[in-house]
C-alpha positions in Angstrom: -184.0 143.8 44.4 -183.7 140.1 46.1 -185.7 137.5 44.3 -188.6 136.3 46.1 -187.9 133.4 48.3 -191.8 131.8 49.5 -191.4 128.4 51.0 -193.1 127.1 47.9 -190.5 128.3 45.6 -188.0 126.2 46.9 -186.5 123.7 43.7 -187.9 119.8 43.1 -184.3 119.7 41.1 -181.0 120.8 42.6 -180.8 124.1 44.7 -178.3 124.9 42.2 -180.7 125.3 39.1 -183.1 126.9 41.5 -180.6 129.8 42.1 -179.6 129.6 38.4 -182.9 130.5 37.1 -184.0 133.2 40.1 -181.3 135.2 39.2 -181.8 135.0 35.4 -185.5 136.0 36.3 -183.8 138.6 38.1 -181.4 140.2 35.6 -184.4 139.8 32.8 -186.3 141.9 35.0 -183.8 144.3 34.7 -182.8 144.4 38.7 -179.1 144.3 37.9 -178.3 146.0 34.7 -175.0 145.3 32.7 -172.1 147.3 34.4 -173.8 146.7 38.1 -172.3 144.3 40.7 -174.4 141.5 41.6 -174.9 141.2 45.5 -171.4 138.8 46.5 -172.0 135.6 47.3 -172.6 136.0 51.0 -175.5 138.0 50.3 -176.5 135.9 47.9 -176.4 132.5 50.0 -178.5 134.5 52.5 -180.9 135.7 50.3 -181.5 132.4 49.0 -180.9 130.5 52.3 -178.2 127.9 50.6 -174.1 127.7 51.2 -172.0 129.9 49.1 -170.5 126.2 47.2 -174.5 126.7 45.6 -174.2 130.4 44.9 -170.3 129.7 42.9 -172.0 126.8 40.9 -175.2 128.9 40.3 -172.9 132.0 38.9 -170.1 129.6 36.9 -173.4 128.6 35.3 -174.7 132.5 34.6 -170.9 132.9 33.4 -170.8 130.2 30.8 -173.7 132.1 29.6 -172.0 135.2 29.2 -174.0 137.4 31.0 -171.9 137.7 34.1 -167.8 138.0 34.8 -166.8 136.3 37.6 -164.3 138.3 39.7 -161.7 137.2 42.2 -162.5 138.6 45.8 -165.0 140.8 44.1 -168.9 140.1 43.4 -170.2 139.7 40.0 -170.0 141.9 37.1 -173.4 142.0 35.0 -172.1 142.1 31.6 -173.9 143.3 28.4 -175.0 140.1 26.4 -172.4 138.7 23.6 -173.2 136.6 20.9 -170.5 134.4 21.8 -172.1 131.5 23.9 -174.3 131.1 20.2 -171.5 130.8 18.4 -170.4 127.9 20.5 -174.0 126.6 19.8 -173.8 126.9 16.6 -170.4 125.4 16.1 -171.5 122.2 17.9 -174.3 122.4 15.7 -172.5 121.9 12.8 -170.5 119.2 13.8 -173.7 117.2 14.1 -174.6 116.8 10.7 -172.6 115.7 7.7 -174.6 118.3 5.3 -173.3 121.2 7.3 -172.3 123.9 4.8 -175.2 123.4 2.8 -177.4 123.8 5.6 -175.3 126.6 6.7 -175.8 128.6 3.2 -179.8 127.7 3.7 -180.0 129.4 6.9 -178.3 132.4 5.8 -180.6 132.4 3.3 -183.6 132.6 4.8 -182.3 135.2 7.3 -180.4 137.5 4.9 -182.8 137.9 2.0 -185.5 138.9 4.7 -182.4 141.3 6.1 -181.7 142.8 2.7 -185.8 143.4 2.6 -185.6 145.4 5.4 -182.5 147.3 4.7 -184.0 148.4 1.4 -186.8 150.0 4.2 -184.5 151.3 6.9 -181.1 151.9 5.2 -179.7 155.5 6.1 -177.4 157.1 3.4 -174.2 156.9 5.6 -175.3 152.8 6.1 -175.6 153.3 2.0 -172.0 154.5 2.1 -170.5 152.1 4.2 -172.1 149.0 2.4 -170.8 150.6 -0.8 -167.6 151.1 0.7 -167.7 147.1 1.5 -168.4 146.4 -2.5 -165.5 148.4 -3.0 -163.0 146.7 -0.8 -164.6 143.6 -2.4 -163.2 144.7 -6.0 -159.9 145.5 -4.6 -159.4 142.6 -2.8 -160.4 140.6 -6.0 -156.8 138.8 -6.4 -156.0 138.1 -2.6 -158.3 135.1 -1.8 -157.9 135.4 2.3 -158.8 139.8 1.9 -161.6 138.7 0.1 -163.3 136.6 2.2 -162.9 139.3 4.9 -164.5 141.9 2.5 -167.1 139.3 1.5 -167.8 139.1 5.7 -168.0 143.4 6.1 -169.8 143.4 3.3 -172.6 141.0 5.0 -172.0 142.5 8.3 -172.7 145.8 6.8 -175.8 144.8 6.0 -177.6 143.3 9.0 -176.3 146.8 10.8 -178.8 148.1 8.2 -181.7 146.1 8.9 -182.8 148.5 12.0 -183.3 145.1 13.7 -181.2 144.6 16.7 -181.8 140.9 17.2 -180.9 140.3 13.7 -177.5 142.0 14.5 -177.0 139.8 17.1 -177.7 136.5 15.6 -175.7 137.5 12.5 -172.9 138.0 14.7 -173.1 135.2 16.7 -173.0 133.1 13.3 -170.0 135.1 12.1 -167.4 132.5 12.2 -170.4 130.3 10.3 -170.1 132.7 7.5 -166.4 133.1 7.3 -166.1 129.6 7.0 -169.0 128.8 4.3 -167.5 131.7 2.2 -163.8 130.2 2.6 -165.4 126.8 1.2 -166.5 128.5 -1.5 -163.2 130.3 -2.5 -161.3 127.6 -1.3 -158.8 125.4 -3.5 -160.7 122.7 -5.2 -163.6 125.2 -6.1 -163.5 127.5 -9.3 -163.5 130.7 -8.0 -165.4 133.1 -10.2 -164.9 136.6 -7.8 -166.0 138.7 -10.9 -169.8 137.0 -10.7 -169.5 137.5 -6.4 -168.6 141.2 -6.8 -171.4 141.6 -9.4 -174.0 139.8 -7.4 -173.6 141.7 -4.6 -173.2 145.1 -6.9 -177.2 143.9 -7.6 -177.8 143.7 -3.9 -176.4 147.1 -3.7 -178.5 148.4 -6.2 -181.8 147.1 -5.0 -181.4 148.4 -1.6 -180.3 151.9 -2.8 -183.3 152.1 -4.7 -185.4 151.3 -1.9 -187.1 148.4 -3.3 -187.7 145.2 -0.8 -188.5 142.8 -3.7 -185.7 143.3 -5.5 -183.8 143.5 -2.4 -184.7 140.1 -1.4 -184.4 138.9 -4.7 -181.1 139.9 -5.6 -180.1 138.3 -2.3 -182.1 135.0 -3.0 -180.5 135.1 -6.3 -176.6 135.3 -4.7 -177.6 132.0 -2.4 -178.7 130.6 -5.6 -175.2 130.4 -6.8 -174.2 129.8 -3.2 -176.0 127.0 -3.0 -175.2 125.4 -6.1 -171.5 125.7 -5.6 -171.3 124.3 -2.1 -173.6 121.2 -3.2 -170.9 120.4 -5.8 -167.9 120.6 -3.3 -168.3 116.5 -2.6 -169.1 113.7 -4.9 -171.6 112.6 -2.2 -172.9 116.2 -2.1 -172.9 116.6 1.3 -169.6 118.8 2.3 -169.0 118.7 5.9 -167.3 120.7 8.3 -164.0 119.4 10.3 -163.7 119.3 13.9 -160.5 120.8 13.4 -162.3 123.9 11.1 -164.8 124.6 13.5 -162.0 125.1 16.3 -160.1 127.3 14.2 -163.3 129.5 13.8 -164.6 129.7 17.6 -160.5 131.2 18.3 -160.8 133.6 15.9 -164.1 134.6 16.8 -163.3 135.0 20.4 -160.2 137.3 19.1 -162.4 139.0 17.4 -164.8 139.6 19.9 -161.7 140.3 22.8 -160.7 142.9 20.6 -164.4 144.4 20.5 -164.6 144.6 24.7 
């Protein structure tokens, strides 16, 4: 379905914004599902009466976003969304304040104790499994500090996939390499690592959500921040640990490995 094209629609910015957002109306309205070919740019610099230098900025744009491949000699792919553009956003983000782990562990808060609410509501028994599977791995990874941190992440992970909330799943994602890196801090040289108290805090979480209780879900959960919280205040003297330019690099590659793998 072409986007409507009235006289009066025609853009008070640049014509290249103006195609940018008809065809994100259009793909929100579900006229060019992911896996379908948008029209090629001929088409499209017909349809919207502009030269096809408008149409290539307009879909570089839609491509940044993630929600379309550009293909050589080909038209458009329409891609299923990926949580990857956030993570950029959320990187940057991070580099803008100097209290960014801390503020880091306070957002996770906020979003996983209301996550481990709902798992305790929604939670099927092979989700049950497979988080108590991740507690496991936890214990035996209890001496290698790098498997750990990886366990801690499935563990988490495991989690939101339990919430029966698919927006949750995807913002979790998207702050993935957010959470690898506040956990590292947190087992990192420097910082007494007490894995014994982790594993048993999260044994609590288990706990709550097998018994299908959403307090003591969310309190558990509250509880593990707690500690969280307190340890990544007393990283720096100042109290405000910060996150490298050169950390937050290292976490957008390995994300986008990790997502490349996932395609």
């Amino acid at each position: 379905m072409s986007p409507s094209l009235g006289s009066d629609d025609r853009p008070r910015s640049s014509l290249t914004e103006y195609v940018y957002n008809s065809l994100c109306r259009a793909l929100l309205r579900g006229d060019y599902p992911p896996g379908h070919s948008l029209p090629s740019e001929g088409e499209l610099a017909a349809q919207f009466d502009v030269s096809k230098v408008v149409i290539r900025a307009a879909l570089q744009q839609l491509a940044a976003l993630g929600v379309v491949e550009i293909r050589q000699g080909r038209a458009c792919l329409v891609k299923r969304l990926s949580p990857r553009p956030l993570e950029y956003f959320f990187s940057f983000a991070l580099m803008e304040t100097d209290n960014g782990l801390v503020e880091a562990v306070q957002l996770r808060r906020g979003l996983e104790t209301y996550i481990a609410e709902r798992a305790a509501q929604h939670i099927k028994m092979s989700e049950l499994v497979q988080l108590r599977q991740a507690l496991k791995t936890m214990e035996k990874a209890r001496a290698n500090p790098e498997a750990f941190v990886e366990a801690d992440i499935a563990f988490h992970m495991a989690l939101v996939d339990a919430s029966d909330n698919r927006l949750l799943m995807f913002l979790m994602h998207a702050l993935k390499g957010t959470i690898r890196e506040t956990i590292r801090m947190l087992h990192a040289k420097g910082v007494t690592p007490d894995r014994s108290a982790t594993i048993a805090r999260h044994a609590a979480i288990v706990e709550a959500i097998g018994s299908g209780d959403p307090a003591a879900a969310r309190q558990a959960m509250s509880d593990h921040f707690d500690a969280s919280e307190a340890k990544t205040l007393a990283m720096r003297p100042n109290g405000k640990p910060a996150l490298e330019p050169e950390r937050i690099i290292e976490m957008l590659e390995r994300g986008g490995e990790e997502l490349a793998k996932n395609d």
